[in-house]
C-alpha positions as a Markdown table, in Angstrom:
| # | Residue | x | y | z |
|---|---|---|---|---|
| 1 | Unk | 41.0 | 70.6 | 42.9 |
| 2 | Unk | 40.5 | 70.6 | 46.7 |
| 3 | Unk | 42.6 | 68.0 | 48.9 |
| 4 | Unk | 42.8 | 67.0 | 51.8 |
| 5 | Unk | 46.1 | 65.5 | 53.2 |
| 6 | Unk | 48.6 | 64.1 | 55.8 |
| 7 | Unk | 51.8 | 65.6 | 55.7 |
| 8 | Unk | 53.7 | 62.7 | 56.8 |
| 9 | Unk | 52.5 | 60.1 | 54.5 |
| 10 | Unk | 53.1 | 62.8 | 51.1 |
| 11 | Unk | 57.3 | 61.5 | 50.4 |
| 12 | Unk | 55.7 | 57.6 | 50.1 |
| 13 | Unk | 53.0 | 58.5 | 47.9 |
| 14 | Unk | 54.7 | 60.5 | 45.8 |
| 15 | Unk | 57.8 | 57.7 | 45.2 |
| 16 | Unk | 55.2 | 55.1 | 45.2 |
| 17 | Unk | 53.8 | 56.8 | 42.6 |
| 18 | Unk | 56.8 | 58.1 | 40.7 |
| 19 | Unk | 58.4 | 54.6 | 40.5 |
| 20 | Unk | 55.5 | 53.1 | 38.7 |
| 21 | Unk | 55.3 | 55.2 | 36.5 |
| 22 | Unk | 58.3 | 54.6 | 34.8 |
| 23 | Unk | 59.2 | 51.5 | 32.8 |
| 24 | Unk | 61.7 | 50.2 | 30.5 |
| 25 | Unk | 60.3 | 51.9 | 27.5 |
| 26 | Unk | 59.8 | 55.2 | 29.2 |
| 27 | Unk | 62.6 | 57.6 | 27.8 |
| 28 | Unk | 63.6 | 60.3 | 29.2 |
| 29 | Unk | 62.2 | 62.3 | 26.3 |
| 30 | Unk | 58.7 | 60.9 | 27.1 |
| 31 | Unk | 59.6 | 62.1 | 30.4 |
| 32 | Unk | 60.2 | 65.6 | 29.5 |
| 33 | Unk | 57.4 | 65.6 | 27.1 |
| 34 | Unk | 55.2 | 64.9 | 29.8 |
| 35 | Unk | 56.7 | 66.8 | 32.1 |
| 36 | Unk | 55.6 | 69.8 | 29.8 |
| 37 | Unk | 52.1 | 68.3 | 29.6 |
| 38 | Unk | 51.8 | 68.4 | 33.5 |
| 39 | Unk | 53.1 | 72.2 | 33.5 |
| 40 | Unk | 50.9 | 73.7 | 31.2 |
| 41 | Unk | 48.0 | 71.5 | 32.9 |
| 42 | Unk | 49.1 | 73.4 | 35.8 |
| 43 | Unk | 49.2 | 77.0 | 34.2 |
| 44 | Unk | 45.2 | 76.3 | 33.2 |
| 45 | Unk | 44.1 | 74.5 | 36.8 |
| 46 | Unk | 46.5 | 76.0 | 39.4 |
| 47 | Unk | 45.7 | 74.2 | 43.1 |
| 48 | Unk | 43.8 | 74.6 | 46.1 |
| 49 | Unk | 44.8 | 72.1 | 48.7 |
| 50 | Unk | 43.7 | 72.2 | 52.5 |
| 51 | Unk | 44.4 | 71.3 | 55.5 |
| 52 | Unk | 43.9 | 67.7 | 56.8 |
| 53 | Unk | 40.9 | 69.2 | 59.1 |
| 54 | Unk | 39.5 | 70.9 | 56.2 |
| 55 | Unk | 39.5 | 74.9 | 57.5 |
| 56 | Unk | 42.6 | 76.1 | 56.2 |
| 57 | Unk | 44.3 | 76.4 | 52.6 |
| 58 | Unk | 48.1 | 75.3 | 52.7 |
| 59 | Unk | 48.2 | 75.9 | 48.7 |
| 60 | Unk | 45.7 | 78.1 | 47.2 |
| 61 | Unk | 47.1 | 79.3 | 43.9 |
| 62 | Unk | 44.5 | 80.5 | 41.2 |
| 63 | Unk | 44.6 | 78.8 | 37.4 |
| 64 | Unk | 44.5 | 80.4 | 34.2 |
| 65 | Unk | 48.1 | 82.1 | 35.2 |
| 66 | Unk | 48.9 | 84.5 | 32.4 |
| 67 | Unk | 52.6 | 84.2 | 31.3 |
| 68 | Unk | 54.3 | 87.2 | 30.1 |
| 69 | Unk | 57.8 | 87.5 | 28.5 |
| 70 | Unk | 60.7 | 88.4 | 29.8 |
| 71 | Unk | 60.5 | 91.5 | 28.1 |
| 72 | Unk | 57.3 | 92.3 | 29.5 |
| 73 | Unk | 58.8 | 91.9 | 32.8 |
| 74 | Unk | 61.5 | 94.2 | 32.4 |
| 75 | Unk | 59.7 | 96.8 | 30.7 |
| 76 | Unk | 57.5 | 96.7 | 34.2 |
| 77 | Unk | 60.3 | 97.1 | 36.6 |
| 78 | Unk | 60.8 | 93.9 | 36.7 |
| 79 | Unk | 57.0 | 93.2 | 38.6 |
| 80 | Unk | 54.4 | 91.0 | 37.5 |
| 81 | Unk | 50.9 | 92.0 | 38.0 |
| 82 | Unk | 49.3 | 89.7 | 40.9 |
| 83 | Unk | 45.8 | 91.1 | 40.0 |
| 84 | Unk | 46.3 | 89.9 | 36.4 |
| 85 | Unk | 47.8 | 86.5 | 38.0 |
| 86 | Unk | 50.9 | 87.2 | 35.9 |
| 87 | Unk | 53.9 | 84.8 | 35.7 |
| 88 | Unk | 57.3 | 85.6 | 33.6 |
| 89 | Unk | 58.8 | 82.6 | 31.8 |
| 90 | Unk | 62.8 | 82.5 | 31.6 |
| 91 | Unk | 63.0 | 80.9 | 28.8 |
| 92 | Unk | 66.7 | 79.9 | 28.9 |
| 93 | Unk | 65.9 | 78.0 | 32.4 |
| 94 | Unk | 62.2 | 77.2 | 31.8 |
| 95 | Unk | 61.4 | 78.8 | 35.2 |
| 96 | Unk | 58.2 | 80.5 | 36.4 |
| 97 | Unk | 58.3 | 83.0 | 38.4 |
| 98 | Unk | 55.7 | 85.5 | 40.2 |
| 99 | Unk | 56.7 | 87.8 | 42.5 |
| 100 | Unk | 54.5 | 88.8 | 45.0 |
| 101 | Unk | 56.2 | 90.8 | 47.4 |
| 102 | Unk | 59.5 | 92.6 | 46.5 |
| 103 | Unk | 60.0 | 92.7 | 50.3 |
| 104 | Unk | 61.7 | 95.4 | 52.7 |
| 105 | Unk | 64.0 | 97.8 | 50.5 |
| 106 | Unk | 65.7 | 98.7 | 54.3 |
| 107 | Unk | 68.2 | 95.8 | 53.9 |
| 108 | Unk | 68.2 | 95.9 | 49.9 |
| 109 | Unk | 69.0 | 93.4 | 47.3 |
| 110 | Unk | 71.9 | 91.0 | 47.5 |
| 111 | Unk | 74.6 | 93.2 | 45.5 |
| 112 | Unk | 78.0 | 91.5 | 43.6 |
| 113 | Unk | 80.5 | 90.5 | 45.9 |
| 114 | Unk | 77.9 | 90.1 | 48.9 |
| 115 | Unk | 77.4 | 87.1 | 50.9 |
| 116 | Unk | 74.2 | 86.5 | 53.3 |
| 117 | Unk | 72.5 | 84.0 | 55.7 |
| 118 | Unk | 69.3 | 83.9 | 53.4 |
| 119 | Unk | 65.9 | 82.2 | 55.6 |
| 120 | Unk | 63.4 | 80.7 | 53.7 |
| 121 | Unk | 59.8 | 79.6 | 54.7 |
| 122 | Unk | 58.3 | 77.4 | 51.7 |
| 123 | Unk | 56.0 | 75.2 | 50.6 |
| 124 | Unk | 56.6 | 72.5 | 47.6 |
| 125 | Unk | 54.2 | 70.8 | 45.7 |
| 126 | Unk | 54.8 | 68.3 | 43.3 |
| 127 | Unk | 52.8 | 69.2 | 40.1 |
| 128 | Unk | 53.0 | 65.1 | 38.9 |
| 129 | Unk | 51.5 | 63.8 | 41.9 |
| 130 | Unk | 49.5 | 66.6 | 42.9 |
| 131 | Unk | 50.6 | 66.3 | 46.2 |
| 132 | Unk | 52.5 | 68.5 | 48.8 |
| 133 | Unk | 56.1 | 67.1 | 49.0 |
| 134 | Unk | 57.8 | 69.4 | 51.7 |
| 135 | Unk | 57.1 | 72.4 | 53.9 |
| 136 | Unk | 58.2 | 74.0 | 56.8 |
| 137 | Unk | 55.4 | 75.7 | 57.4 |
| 138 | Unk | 54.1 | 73.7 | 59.7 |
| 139 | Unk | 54.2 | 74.5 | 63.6 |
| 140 | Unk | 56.5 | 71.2 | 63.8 |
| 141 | Unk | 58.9 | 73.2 | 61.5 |
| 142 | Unk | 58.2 | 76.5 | 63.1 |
| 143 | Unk | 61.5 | 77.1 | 64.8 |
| 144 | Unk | 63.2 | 75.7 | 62.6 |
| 145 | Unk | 63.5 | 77.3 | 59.1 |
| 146 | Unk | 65.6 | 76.5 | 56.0 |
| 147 | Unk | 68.5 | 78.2 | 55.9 |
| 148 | Unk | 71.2 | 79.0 | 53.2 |
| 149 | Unk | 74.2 | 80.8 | 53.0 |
| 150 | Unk | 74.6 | 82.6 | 49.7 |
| 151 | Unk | 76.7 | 84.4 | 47.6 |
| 152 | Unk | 76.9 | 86.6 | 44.4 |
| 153 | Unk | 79.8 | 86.6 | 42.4 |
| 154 | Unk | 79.5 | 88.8 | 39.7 |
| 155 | Unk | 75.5 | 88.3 | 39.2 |
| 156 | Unk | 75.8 | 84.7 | 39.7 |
| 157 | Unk | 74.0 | 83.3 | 42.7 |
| 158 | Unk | 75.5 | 80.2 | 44.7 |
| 159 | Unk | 73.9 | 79.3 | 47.9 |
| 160 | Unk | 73.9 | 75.9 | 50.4 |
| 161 | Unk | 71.6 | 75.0 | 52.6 |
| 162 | Unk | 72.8 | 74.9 | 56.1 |
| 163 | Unk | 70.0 | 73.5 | 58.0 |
| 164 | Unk | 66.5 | 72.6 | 57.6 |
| 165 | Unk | 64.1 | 70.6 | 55.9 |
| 166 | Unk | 65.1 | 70.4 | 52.5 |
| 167 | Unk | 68.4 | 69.7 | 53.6 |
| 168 | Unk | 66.9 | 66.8 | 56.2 |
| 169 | Unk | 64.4 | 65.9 | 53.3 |
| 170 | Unk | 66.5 | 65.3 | 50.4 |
| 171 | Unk | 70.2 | 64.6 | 51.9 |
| 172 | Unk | 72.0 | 67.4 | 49.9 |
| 173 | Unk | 73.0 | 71.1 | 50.6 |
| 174 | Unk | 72.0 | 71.5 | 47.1 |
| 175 | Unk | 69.8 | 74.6 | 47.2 |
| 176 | Unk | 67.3 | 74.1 | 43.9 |
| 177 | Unk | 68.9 | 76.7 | 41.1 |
| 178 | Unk | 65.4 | 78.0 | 40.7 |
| 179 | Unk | 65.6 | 79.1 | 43.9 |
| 180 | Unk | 68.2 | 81.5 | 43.3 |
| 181 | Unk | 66.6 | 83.4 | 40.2 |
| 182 | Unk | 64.5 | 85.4 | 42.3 |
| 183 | Unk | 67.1 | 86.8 | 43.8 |
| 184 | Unk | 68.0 | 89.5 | 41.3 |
| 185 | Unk | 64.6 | 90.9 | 41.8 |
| 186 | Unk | 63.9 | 91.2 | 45.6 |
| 187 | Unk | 64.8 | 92.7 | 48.2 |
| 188 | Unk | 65.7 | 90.5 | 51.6 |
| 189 | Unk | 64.9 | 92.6 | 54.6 |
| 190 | Unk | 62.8 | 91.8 | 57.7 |
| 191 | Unk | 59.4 | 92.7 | 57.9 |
| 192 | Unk | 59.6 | 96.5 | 59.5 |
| 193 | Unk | 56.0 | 97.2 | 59.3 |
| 194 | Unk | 52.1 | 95.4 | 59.0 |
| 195 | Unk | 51.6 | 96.3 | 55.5 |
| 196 | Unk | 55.1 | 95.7 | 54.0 |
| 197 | Unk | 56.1 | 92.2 | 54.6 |
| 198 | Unk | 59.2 | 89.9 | 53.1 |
| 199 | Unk | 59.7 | 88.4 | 49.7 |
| 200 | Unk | 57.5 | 86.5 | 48.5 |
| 201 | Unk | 57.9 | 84.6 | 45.5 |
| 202 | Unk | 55.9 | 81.5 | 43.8 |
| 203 | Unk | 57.9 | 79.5 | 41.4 |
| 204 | Unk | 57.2 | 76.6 | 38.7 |
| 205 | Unk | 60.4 | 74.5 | 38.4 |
| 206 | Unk | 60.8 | 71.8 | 35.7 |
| 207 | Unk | 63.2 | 68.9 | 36.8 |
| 208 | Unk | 66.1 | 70.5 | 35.7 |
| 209 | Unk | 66.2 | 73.7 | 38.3 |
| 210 | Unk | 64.6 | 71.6 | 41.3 |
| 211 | Unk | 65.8 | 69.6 | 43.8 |
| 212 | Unk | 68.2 | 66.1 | 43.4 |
| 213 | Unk | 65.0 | 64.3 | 43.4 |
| 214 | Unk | 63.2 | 66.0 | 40.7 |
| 215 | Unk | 65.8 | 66.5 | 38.5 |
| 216 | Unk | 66.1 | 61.7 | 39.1 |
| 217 | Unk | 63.0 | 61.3 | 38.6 |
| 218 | Unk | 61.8 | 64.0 | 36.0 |
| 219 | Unk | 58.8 | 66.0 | 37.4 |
| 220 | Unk | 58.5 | 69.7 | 37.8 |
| 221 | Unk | 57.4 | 71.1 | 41.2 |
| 222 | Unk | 55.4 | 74.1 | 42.3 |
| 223 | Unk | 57.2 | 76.4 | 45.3 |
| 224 | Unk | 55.8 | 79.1 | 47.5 |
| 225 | Unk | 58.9 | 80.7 | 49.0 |
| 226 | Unk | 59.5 | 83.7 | 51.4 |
| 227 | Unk | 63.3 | 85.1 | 51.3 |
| 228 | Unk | 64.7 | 87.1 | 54.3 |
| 229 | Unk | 68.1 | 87.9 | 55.4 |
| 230 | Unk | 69.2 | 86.4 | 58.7 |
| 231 | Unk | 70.8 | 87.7 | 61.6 |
């Protein structure tokens, strides 16, 4: 599916959208239900959406996403194959994850006890409305990336956003506990050379590890995040 769309106008259409959809009768088990329904549709279709003058891709994620088990993962140093289009599941969180770039090994992984400045450039689309939501990869948002400051406490991740759009799009310093899975894996230094670049990650989120919004509202969200440490 191939899109073309105005940034600005996206948060409308998807509450427009969101809000109708939901009536008296609707549970929130018919909302989970189809929440699965519009994640698996994703797994087969993926999304290609472009830019509003047509010549550039600001989503192009292939479909038929092969999801591989935890184990699997694990057993292959804890990569997935891009050229396979490979996913893991966590099954205890109901996360996606596909890691595309481990990123610098200069500054390393975020050990226990370690805190960071963590800047993220993203992109979120919202699987329900098949629209993009947020992004700060626009040249509006260009000097101004999300940023979080994060922690791990014996393996367990905390982080707040301190600036950014997220934090100016949905109100909260609630960083998304999706997010922070990826964490484990990569590494967060800078770019130090043209072929090795930062983290990159791509991440299905059901309601329950997005943002405040998602998790209202009950609708999973697609995220293509980069992860570097900050000054």
């Amino acid at each position: 599916m191939k899109k073309n769309i105005q940034l600005l106008t996206l948060l409308a259409t998807i509450l427009t959208g969101l809000l109708g959809s939901c009536d008296d009768d609707d549970t929130y088990a018919d909302r989970v239900k189809r929440e699965r329904k519009q994640i698996n549709a994703f797994l087969k279709s993926g999304v290609q959406v472009k830019s509003s003058d047509g010549e550039t891709y600001l989503l192009n994620i292939p479909g038929n996403i092969k999801v591989i088990t935890e184990n699997e993962f694990y057993t292959n140093d804890s990569t997935t194959d891009v050229s396979k289009n490979e996913y893991v599941l966590f099954k205890g969180s109901g996360v996606y994850m596909q890691i595309i770039r481990k990123g610098s090994k200069k500054s390393g992984k975020l050990e226990e006890g370690q805190s960071a400045t963590i800047i993220n450039r993203y992109t979120e689309y919202n699987i329900a409305s098949d629209t993009i939501q947020s992004t700060n990869q626009t040249l509006a948002a260009a000097a101004t990336p999300d940023v979080m400051n994060c922690a791990n406490n014996l393996g367990l991740f905390t982080a707040s956003f301190t600036s950014g759009v997220m934090l100016s799009q949905y109100g909260s310093k609630a960083v998304p506990a999706g997010w922070l899975i990826p964490l484990k894996f990569i590494n967060l230094g800078r770019q130090d050379s043209p072929t090795e670049g930062t983290a990159l990650v791509r991440l299905i989120l059901p309601h329950t590890q997005g943002q405040s919004d998602a998790s209202y509202y009950t609708y999973p969200c697609f995220y293509e995040i980069t992860y570097q440490r900050g000054r």
